[in-house]
C-alpha positions in Angstrom: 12.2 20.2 7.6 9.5 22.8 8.9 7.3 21.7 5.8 7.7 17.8 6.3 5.8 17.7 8.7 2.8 19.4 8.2 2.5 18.1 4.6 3.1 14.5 6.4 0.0 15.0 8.9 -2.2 16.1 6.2 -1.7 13.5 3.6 -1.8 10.8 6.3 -5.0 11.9 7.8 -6.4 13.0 4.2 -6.2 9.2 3.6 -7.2 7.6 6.3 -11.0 9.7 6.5 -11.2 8.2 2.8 -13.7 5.6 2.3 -11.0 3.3 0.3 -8.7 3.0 3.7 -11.6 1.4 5.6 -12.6 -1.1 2.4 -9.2 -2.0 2.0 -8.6 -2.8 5.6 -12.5 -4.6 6.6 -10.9 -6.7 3.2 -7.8 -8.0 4.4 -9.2 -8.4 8.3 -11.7 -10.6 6.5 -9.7 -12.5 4.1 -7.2 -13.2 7.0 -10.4 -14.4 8.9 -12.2 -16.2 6.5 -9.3 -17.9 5.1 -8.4 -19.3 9.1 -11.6 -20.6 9.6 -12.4 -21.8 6.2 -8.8 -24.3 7.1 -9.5 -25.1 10.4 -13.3 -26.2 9.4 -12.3 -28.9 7.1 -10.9 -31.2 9.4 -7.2 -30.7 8.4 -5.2 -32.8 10.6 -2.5 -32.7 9.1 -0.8 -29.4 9.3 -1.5 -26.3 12.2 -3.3 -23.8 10.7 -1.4 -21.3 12.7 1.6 -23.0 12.7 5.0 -20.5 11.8 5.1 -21.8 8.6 1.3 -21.8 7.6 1.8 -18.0 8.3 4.7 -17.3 6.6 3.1 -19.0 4.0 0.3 -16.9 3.4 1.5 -13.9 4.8 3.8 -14.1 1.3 0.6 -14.5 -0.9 -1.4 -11.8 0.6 1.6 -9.5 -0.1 1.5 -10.5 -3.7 -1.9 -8.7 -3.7 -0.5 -5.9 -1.8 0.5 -3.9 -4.8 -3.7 -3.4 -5.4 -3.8 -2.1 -1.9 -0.3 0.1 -2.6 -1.9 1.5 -6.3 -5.1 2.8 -4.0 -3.0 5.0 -2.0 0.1 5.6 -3.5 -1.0 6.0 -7.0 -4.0 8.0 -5.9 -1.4 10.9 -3.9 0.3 11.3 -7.3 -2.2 11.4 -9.7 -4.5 13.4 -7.4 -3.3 17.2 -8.2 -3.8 16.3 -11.7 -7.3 14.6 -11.7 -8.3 17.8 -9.7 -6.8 20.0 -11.9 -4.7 21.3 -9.1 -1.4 20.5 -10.6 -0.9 24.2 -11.9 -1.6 25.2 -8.5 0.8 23.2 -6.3 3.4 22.8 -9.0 3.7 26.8 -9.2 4.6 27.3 -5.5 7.9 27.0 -4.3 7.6 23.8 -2.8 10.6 21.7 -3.1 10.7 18.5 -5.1 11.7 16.5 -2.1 8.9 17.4 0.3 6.7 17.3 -2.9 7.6 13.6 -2.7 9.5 11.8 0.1 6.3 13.2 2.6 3.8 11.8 0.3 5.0 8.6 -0.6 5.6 8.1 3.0 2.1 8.8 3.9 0.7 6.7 1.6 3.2 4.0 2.1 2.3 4.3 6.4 -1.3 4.2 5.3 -1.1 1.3 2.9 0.5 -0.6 5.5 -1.9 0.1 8.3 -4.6 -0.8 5.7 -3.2 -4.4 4.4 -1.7 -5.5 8.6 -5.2 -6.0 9.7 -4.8 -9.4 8.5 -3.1 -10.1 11.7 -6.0 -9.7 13.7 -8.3 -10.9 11.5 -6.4 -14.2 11.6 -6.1 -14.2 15.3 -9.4 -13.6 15.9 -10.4 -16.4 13.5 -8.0 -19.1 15.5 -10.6 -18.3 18.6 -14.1 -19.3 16.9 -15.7 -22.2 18.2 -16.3 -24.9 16.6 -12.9 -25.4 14.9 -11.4 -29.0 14.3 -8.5 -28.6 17.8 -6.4 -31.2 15.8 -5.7 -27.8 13.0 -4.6 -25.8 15.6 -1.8 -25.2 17.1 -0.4 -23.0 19.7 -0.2 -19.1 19.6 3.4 -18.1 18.2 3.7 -14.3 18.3 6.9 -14.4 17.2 5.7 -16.0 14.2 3.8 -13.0 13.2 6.4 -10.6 14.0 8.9 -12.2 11.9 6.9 -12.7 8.6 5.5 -8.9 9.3 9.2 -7.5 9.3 10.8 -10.3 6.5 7.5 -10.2 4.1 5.3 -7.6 4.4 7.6 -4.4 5.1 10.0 -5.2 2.1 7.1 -6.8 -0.2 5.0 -3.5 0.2 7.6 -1.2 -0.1 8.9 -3.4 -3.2 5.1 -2.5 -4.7 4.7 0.5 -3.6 7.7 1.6 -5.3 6.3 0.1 -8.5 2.9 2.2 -7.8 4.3 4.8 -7.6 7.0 4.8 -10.8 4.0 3.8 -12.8 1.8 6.9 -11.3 4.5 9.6 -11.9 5.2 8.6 -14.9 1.8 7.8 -16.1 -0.4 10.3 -13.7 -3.1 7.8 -14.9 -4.9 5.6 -11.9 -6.0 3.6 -14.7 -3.3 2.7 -16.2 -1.4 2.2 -12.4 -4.2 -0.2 -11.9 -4.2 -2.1 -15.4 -0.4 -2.6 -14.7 -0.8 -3.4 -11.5 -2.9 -6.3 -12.3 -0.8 -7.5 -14.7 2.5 -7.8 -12.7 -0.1 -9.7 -10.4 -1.1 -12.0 -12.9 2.5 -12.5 -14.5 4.1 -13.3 -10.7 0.6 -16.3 -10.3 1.1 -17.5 -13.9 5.1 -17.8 -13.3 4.6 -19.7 -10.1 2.3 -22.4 -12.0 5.0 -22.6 -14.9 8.0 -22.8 -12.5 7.1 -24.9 -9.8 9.1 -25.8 -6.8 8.5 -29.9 -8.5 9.7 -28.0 -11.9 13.1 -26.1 -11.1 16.6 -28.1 -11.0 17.4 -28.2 -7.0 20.8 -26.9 -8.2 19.7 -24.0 -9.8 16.9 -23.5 -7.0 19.1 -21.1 -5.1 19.1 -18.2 -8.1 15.5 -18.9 -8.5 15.1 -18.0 -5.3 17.3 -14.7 -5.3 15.4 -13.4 -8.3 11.7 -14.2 -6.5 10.5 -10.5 -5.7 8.2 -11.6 -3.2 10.7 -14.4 -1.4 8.4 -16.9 -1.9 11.0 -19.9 -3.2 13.4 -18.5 -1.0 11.0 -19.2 1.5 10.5 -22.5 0.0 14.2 -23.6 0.1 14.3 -23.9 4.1 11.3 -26.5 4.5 10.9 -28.3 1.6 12.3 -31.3 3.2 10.3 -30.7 6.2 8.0 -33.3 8.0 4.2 -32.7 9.0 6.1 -32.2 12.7 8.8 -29.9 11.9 5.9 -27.5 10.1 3.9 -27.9 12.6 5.9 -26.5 15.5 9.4 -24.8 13.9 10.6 -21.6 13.1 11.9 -21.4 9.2 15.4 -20.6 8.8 15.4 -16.5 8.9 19.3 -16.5 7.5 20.9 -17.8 4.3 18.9 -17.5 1.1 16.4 -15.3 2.4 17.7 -12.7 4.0 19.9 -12.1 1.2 16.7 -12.2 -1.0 15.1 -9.5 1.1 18.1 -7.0 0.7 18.7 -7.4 -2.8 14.9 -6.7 -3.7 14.7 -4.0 -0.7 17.7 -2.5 -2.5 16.2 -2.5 -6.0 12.7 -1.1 -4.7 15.1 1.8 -3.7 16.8 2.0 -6.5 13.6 2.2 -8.6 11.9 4.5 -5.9 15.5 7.2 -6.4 14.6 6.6 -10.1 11.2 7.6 -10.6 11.8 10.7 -8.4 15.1 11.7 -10.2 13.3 11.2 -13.9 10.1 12.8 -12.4 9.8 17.2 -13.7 8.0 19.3 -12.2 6.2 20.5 -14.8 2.5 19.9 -16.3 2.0 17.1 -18.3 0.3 19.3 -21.3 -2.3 16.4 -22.0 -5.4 18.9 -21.6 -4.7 22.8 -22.5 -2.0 22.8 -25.1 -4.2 23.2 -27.7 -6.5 25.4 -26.1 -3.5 27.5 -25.1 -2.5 27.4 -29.4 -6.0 29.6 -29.9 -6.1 33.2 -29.8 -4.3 36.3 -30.2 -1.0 37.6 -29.0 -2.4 40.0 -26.1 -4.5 36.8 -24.8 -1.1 35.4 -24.2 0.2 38.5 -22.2 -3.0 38.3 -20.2 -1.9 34.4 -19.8 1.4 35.3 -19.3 0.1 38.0 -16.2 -2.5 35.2 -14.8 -0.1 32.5 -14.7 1.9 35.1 -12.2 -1.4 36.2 -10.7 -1.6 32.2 -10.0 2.0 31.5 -8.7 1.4 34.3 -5.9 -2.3 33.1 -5.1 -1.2 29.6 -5.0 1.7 30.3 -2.7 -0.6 31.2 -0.5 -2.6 28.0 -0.7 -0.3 25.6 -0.3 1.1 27.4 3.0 -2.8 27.8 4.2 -3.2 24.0 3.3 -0.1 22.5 4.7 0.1 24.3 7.7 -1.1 22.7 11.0 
């Protein structure tokens, strides 16, 4: 416990001086922004802007893009010691596999959601610019936001931040994280078009629902035989279909999350100096085998010098 937090404070503020914390925020405060404006400026009549479920709504599709925001973080802490060729280092120190992971993926997952919530103000801030059409706007529900933040975004990031960071461990490759990460992206927009609420059997509607990792159709099920009025000024149902939804993929993001860090050795992935380490003589690897200790000791002395507060 004396090492969690220390390694906590560093990893969260190492993130959030990086450049890629500020991008990744000024982007979703604008895209919440723009995308409120952009509706309310086209003379929509029809249905609030703002309404409860206009936000639930979209507060569902910008999580789907969540897992780029969680891959820039999470992904990054994992594959960071390797790309820096510091992996030798920490991995040599007596540093135990749980702080080694449960503090980092907890930074990362704090500063990935700090990042991606600036939506809410940017959406808030984009109900109050003039020259808005007042017939697409409704009143301020706060509760609205609260309820999609905790339902939506808490689960749906964890849920992809989980999958960031399986792919990372496994992988220590931000590239790859990335590629894969924009492919579970596209497959997720691609099965939407293909299975359409208009598409799916109402009577199998309910087990689409539960399998939807993002709780969109569950989401779906409580106002699809809503009228302009009821959208415009209810709360969606927050029991039944969805909240079950939301445990059962909250429970298999931890499930994955306990995998990843039970399959995950601490060891070095020998992708650069196997061969290298093949050349030579037999006292060259003595003198390897005497550095390598030289290293464990040094190192020790690193990580307690860069962890410490």
């Amino acid at each position: 416990m004396k090492s969690f937090s220390p390694i906590l404070r560093f990893e969260t503020f190492y993130h959030l001086r990086r450049p890629t914390f500020w991008f990744i925020a000024i982007l979703f405060f604008a895209i919440g922004f723009t995308d409120i404006v952009s509706k309310a400026g086209e003379g929509n009549a029809f249905f609030f802007v703002n309404s409860p479920s206009q936000i639930f709504q979209v507060t569902i599709w910008y999580t789907i893009f969540g897992i780029l925001a969680a891959s820039a973080f999470v992904a990054e802490t994992f594959v960071r010691d390797t790309n820096n060729r510091m992996e030798a280092l920490i991995l040599s120190t007596p540093i135990r596999k749980s702080n080694y992971f449960s503090t980092r993926f907890l930074a990362a997952f704090v500063v990935t959601l700090l990042a991606f919530s600036s939506y809410v103000p940017g959406m808030i801030l984009g109900t109050l610019m003039p020259g808005l059409n007042p017939f697409a706007l409704g009143a301020f529900r706060p509760e609205a936001y609260a309820a999609s933040y905790i339902l939506f975004v808490l689960p749906n990031l964890f849920l992809v931040s989980a999958i960031a960071f399986g792919l990372a461990s496994k992988t220590r490759s931000i590239i790859i994280t990335y590629a894969c990460a924009i492919v579970l992206v596209m497959l997720y927009l691609v099965s939407l078009l293909l299975v359409g609420v208009d598409v799916i059997d109402f009577e199998l509607y309910r087990i689409w629902a539960m399998l939807d990792p993002f709780g969109f159709y569950a989401f779906e099920e409580n106002t699809l035989t809503w009228t302009v009025f009821q959208h415009n000024t209810l709360m969606p149902n927050l029991g039944g279909t969805l909240i079950w939804n939301r445990i059962l993929w909250v429970f298999i993001a931890l499930a994955g999350w306990f995998w990843s860090y039970r399959s995950y050795s601490m060891k070095i992935m020998e992708s650069r100096g196997g061969s290298r380490g093949s050349r030579g003589s037999g006292g060259s690897g003595g003198s390897r085998g005497s550095i390598r200790e030289q290293d464990a000791s040094t190192t020790s002395n690193f990580t307690n010098s860069r962890y410490s507060p």
